[in-house]
PAPALUM-575621 format. One line per 4 residues: their letters; for each residue x negated, y, z of N, C-alpha, C. Coordinates in steps of 0.001 Angstrom, whole numbers. Each point is the difference from the previous one (the first is absolute). Layout:
<drentis>
a	X Y Z X Y Z X Y Z ~ ...
</drentis>
This chain:
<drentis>
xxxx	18389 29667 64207 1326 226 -585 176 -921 -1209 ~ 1028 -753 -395 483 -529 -630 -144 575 -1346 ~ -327 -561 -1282 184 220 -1294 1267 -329 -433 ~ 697 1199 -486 1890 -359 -615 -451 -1200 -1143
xxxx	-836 432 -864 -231 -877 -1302 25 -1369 548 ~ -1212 -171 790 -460 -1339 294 1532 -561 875 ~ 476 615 607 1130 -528 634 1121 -401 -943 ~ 121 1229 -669 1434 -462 -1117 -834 -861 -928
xxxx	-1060 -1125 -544 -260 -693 -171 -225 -1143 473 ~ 0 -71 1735 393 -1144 424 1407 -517 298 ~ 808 1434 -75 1520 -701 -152 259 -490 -1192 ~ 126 537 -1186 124 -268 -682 -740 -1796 -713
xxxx	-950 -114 476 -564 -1570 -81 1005 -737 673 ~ 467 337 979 272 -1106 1349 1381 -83 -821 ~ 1086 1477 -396 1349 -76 -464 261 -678 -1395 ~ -1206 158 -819 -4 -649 -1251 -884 -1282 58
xxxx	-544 -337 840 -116 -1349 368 -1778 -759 -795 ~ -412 1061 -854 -1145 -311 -863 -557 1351 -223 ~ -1840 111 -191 -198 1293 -313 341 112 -1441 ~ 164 -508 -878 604 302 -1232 1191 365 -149
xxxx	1236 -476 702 1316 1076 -248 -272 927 841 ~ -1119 131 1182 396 1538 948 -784 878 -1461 ~ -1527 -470 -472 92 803 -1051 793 826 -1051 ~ 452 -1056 -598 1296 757 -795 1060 582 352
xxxx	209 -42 1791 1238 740 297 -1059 1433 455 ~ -1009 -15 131 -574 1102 227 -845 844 -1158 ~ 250 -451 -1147 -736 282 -882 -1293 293 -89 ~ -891 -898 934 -1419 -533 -94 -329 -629 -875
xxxx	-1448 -389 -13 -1064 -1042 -210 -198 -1205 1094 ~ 689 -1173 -227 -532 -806 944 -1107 -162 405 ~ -1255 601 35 -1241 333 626 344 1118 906 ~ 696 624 -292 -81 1865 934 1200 -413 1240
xxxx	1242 -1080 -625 473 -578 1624 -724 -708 728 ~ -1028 -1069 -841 -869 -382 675 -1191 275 994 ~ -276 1351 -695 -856 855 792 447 506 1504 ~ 1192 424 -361 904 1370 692 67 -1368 1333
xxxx	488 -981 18 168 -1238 989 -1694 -363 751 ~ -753 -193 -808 -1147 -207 319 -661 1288 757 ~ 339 851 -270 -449 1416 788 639 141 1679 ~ 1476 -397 -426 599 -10 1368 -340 -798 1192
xxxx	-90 -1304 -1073 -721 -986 1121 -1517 223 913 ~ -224 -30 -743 -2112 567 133 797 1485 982 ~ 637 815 -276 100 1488 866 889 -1122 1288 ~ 102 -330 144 906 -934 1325 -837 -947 680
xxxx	-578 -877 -909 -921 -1113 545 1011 -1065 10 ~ 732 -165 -990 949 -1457 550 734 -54 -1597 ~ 35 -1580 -175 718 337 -1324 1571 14 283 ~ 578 651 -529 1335 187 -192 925 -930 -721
xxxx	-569 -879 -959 712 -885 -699 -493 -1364 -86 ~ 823 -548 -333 -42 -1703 24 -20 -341 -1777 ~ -958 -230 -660 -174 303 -1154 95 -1830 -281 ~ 871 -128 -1228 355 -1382 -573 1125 -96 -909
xxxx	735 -812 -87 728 230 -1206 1097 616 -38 ~ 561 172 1693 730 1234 -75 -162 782 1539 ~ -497 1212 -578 -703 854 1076 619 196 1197 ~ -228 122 725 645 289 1518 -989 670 1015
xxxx	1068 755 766 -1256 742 624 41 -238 1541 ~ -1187 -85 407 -798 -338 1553 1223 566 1240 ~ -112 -210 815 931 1288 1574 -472 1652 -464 ~ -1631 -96 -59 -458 1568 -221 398 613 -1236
xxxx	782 -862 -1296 355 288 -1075 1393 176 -241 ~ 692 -385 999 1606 -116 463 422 1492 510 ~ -870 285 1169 -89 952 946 -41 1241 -1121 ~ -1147 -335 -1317 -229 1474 -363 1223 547 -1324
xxxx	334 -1556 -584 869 -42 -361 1469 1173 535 ~ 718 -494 1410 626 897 388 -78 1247 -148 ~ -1436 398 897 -368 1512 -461 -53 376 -1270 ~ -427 -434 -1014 644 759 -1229 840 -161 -433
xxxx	1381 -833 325 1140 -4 -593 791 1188 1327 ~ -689 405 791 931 954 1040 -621 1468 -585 ~ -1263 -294 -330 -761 1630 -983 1350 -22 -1418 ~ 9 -719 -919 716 349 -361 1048 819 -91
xxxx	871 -261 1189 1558 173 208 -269 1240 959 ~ -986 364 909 -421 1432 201 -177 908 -1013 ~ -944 -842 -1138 49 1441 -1207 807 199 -702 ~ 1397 -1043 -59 539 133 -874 1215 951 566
xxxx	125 117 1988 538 1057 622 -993 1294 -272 ~ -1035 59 31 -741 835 -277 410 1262 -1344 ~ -245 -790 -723 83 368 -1397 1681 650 -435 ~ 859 -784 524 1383 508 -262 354 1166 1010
xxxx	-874 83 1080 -5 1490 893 -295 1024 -493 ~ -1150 -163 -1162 -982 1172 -339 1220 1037 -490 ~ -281 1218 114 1132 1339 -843 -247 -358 -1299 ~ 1317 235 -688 45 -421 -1511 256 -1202 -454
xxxx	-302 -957 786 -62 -1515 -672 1594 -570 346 ~ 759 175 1231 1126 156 305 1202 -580 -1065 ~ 74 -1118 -670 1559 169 -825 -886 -293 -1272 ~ -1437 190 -297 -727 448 -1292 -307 -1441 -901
xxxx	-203 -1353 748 -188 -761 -63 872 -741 -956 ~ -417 -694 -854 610 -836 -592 185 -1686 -492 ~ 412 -788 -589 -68 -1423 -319 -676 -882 1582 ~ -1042 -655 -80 56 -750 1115 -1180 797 919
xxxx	296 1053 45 -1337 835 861 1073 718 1078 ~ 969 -121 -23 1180 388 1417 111 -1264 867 ~ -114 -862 -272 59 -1876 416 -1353 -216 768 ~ 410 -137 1168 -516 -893 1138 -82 -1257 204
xxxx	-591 -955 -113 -6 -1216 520 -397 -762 1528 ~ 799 -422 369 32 165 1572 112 -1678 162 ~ -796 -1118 466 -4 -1119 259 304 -658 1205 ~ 970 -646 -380 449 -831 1739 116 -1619 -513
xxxx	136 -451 1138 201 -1394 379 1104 -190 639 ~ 952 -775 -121 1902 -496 541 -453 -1199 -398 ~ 1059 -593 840 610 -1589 -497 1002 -83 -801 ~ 143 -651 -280 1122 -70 -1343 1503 43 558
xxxx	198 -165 1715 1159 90 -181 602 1443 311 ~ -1000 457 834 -7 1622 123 246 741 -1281 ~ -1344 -173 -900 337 506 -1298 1425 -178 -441 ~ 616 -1098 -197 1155 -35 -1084 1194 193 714
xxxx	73 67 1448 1127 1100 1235 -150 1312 -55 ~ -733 285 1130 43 1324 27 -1183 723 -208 ~ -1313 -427 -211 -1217 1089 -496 142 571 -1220 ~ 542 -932 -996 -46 1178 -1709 1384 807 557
xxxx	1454 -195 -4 834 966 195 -440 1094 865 ~ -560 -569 1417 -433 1325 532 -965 778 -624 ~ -1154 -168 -776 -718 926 -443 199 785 -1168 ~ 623 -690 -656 228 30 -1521 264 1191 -133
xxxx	1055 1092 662 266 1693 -310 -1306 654 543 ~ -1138 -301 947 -952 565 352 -765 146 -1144 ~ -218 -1363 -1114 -872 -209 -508 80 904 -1313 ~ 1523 59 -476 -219 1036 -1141 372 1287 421
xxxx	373 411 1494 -158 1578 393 -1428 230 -227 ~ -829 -1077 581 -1309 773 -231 -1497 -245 -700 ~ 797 -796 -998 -1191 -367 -1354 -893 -997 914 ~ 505 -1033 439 -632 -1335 749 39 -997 -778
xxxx	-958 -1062 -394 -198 -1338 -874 -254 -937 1275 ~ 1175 -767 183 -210 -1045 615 -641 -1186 -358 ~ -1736 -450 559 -126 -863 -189 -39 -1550 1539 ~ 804 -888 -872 274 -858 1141 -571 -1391 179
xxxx	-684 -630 780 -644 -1105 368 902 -919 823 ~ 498 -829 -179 932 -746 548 -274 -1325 769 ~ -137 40 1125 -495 -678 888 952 -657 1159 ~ -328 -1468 775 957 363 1032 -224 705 1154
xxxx	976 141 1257 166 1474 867 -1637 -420 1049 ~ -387 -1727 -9 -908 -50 942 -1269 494 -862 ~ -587 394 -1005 -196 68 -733 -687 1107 -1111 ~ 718 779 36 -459 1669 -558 -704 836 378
xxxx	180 -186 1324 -1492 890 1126 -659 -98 -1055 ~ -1004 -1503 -639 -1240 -290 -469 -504 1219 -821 ~ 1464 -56 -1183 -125 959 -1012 -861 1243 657 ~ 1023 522 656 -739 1596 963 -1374 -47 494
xxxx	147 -1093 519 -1865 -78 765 -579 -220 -712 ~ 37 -335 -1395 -991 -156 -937 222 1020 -878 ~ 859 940 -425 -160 1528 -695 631 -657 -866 ~ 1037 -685 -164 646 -135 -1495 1108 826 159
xxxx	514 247 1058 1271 949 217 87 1017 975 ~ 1076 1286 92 -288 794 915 799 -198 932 ~ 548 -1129 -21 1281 26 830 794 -1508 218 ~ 298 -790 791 869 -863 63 1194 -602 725
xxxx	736 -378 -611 1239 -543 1658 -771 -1347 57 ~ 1 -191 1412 -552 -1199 349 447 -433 1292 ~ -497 -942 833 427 -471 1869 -1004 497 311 ~ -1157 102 -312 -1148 429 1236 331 1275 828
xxxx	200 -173 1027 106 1549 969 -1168 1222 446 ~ -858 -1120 -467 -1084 891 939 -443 137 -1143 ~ -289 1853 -52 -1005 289 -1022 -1023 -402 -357 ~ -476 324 -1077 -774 -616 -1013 -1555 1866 584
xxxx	-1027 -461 -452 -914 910 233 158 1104 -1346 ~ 110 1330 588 510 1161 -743 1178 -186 -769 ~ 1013 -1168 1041 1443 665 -721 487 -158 964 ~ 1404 101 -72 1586 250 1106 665 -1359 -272
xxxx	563 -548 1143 1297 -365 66 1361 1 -41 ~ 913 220 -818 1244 963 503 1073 -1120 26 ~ 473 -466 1274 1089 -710 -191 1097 341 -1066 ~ 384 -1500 -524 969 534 -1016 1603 -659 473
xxxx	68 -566 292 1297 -841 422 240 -1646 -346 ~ 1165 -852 905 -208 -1035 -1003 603 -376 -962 ~ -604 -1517 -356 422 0 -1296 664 -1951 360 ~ 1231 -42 62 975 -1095 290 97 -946 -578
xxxx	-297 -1040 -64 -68 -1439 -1060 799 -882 416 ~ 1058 -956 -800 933 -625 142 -711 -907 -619 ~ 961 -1485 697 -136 -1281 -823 497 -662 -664 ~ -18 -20 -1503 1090 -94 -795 -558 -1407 -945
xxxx	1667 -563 -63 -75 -810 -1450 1104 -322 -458 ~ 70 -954 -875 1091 -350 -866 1267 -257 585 ~ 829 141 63 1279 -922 581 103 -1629 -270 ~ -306 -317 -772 -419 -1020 -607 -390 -1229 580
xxxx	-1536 933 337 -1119 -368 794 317 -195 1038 ~ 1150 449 1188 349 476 927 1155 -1188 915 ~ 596 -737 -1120 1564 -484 314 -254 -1055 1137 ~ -1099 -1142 -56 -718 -304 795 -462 212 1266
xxxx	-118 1405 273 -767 496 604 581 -195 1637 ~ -362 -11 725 540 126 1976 610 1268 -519 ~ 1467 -53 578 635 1320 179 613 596 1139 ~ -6 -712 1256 89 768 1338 -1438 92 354
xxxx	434 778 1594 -1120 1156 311 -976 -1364 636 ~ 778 -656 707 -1019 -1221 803 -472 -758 -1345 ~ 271 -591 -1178 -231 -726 -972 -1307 228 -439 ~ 350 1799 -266 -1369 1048 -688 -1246 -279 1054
xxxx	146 316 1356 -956 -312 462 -1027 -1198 173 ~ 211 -972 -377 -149 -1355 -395 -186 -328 -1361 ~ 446 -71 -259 150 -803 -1480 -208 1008 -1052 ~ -57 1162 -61 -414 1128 -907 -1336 20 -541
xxxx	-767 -58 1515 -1184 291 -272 -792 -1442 -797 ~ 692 -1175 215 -356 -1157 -1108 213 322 -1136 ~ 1126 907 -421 123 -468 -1519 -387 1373 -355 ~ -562 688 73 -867 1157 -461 -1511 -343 209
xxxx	-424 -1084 320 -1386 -637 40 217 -789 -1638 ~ 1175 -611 -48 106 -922 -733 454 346 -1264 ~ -43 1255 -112 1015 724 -1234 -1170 1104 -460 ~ -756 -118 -1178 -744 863 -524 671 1035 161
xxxx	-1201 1188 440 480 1816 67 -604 557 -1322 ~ 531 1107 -334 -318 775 -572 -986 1155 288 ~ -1124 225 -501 -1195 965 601 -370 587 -1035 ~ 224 1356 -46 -703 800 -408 -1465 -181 -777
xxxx	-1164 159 860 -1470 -830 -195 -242 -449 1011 ~ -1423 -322 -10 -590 -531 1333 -689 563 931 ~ 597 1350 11 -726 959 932 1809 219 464 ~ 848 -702 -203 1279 716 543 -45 -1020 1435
xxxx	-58 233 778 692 -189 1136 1209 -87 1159 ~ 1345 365 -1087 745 231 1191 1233 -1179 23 ~ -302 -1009 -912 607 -1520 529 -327 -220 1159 ~ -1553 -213 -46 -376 -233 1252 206 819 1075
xxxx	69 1325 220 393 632 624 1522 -621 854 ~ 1344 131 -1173 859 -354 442 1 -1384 466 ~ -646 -432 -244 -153 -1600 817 -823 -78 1358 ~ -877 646 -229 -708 441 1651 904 935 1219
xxxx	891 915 -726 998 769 1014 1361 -658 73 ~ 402 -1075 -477 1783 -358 262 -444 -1637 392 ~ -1030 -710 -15 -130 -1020 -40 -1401 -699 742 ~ -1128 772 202 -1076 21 1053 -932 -727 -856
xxxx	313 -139 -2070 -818 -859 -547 -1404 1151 -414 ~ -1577 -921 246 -487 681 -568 -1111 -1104 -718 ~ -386 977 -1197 -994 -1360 -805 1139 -584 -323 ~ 1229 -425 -156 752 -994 -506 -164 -420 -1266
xxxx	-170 -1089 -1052 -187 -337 -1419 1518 -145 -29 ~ -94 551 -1395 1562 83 -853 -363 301 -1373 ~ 810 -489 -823 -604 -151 -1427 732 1363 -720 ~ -824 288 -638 127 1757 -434 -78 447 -1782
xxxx	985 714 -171 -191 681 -1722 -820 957 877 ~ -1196 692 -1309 -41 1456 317 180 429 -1524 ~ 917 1413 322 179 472 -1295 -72 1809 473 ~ -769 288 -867 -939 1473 197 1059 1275 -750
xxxx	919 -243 -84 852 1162 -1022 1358 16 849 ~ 186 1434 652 1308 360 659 1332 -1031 -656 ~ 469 496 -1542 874 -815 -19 -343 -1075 -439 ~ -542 -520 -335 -236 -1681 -447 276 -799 1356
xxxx	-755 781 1092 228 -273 1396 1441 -409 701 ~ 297 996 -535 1853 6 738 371 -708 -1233 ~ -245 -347 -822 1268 -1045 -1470 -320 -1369 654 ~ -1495 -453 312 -351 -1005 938 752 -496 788
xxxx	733 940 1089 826 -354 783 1389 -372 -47 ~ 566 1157 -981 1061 -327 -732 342 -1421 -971 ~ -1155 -303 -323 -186 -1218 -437 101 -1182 1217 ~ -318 270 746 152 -1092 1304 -1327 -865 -138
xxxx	-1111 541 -557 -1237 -326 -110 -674 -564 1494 ~ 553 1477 1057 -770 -465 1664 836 1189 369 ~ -316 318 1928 210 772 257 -1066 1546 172 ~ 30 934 67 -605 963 -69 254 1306 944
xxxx	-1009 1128 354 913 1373 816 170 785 -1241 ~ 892 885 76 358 1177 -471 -404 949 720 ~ -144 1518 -505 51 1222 1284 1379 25 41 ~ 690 607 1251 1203 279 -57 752 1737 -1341
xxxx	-1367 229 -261 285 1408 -881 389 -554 -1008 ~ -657 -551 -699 729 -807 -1295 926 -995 -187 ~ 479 -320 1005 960 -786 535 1393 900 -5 ~ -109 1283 460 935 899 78 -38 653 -1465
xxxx	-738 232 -501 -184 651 -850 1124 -785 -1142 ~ -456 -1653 -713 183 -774 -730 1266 -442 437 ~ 1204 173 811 799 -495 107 163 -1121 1136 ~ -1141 -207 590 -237 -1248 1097 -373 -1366 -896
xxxx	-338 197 -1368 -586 -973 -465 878 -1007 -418 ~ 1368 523 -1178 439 -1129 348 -137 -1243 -738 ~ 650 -715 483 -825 -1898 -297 -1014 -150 1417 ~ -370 1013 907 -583 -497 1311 221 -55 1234
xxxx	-221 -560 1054 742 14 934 -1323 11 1289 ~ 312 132 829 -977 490 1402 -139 -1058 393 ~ -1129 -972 -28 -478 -982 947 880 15 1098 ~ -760 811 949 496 185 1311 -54 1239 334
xxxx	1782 582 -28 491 1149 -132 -453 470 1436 ~ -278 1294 -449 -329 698 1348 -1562 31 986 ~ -568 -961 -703 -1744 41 400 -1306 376 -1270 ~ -208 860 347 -971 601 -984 -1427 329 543
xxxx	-933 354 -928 -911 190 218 -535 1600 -385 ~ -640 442 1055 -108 1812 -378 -1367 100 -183 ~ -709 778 -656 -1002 82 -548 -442 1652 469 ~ -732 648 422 -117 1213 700 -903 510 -1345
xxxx	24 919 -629 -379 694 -1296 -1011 1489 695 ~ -1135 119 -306 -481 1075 -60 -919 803 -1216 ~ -194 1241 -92 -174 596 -958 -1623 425 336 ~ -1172 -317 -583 -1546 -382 283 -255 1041 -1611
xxxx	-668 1214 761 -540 1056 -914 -1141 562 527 ~ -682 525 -1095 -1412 945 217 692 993 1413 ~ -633 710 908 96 476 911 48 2109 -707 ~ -1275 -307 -851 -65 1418 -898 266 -389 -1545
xxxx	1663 372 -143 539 -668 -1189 -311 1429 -609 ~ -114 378 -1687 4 754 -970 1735 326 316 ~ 752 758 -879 854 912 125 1308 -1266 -649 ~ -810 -443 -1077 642 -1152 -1456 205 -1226 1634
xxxx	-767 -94 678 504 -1178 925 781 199 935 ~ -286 1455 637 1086 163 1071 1048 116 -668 ~ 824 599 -1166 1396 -209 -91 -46 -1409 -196 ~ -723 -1200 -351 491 -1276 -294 517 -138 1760
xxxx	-950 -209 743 133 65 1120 1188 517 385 ~ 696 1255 377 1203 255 263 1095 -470 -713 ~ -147 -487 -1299 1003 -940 -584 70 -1570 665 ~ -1019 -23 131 514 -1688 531 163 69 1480
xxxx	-285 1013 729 428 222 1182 1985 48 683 ~ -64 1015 -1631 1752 530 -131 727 -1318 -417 ~ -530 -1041 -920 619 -512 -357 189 -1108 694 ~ -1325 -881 1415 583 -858 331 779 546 1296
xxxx	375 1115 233 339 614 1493 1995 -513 -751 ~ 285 192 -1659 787 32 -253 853 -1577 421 ~ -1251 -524 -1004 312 -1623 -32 -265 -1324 868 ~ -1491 125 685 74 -1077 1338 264 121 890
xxx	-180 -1125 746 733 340 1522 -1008 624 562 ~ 811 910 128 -493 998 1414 -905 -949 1429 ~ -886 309 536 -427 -735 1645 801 938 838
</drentis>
């Protein structure tokens, strides 16, 4: 059986990143976290951490990781069950912290509005890792989060899949940028796909993928070179475009949302790219995760497209 100590001392290393701040967030002796780690390992036979200038921990240190950030959020259902304790609680000892992984465009559409009344009905601390959608699984399979929207369909080992709906991306840029551009339907097919080779895009980072995407589904390009901004911040992203910097996708949610963006105009109106969104959670969530869970369930049933 597992030692709580020795465990809530290897999270705490891995979350504070050195045994000297897990010390002080635990109010140890950096010898007695040291110990408490060294005990676990030797009781396992495997070391758990990657010890250097900034600590990181092994697959078997990831794995155990999870398990005590899911002990947690059991005792902390635990504890608010007991008779008496009910309502009794005060300052940050009613507060849950519940960790997920989104992409940024999910996040700033529809994941914070949808959760956001869950989170202060029921004393939830959202913490968020922001990743893109191919992408966030990682977080989960490595215990940094309990939960993520991501594309992978097929479950992950001891969690669920839950389709979420999609999520619609347009191709947008400047008008500007645009005047140039092939503007019948035979023109576009031809001559479009040159000057969007030839016209820096706008990207997100370099884990974003869905230029290429839309260039592999309306146009049969794949691997194509095209000269590229990447800029990592929602709006800096879209002022980019507005600027007539390159072209770029939008989701269609913030597109509706913002007015249709104006100063932008649709590449090529009417072809988009859909992105299929699913919701990747522990299988035996604590009480603090299943309502996250039914919130982001409710909320993208509200906002993506339906399959």
């Amino acid at each position: 059986m597992l030692d709580a100590r020795q465990l809530e001392a290897l999270a705490a290393v891995i979350e504070q990143g050195s045994f000297g701040a897990a010390a002080k967030a635990l109010h140890l002796t950096l010898a007695a976290v040291s110990l408490r780690i060294k005990s676990l390992e030797e009781a396992l036979g495997q070391r758990l951490l990657v010890r250097g200038k900034q600590v990181r921990a092994t697959p078997a240190g990831q794995a155990l990781l999870a398990h005590a950030r899911q002990l947690r959020l059991m005792e902390a259902d635990l504890l608010a069950s007991l008779p008496g304790r009910s309502g009794s609680t005060a300052g940050t000892e009613r507060w849950q912290t519940v960790s997920v992984a989104v992409n940024a465009d999910s996040l700033a559409s529809w994941f914070l509005p949808g959760v956001a009344p869950a989170l202060q009905q029921h004393g939830l601390l959202l913490e968020v890792l922001v990743d893109d959608q191919d992408h966030t699984h990682d977080a989960l399979k490595n215990g940094d989060v309990t939960g993520c929207v991501t594309t992978l369909a097929t479950a992950m080992r001891g969690c669920v899949a839950e389709p979420l709906g999609i999520m619609r991306y347009r191709c947008m840029a400047a008008p500007a940028l645009l005047e140039a551009w092939p503007t019948s339907a035979a023109a576009r097919a031809t001559g479009l796909a040159h000057r969007l080779l030839q016209t820096p895009a706008v990207i997100f980072n370099r884990k974003d993928a869905l230029q290429d995407a839309f260039l592999a589904q309306h146009f049969n390009l794949r691997d194509a070179p095209y000269p590229r901004h990447f800029v990592p911040a929602a709006d800096a992203f879209e002022r980019a475009l507005e600027l007539g910097m390159g072209w770029g996708m939008l989701p269609e949610l913030l597109l509706a949302a913002r007015g249709k963006r104006e100063g932008l105009q649709e590449v090529w109106p009417g072809r988009t790219v859909d992105v299929v969104l699913y919701w990747q959670h522990w299988a035996r969530e604590p009480l603090a995760a299943q309502r996250l869970t039914h919130a982001v369930r409710e909320a993208a049933r509200k906002h993506l497209v339906q399959v």
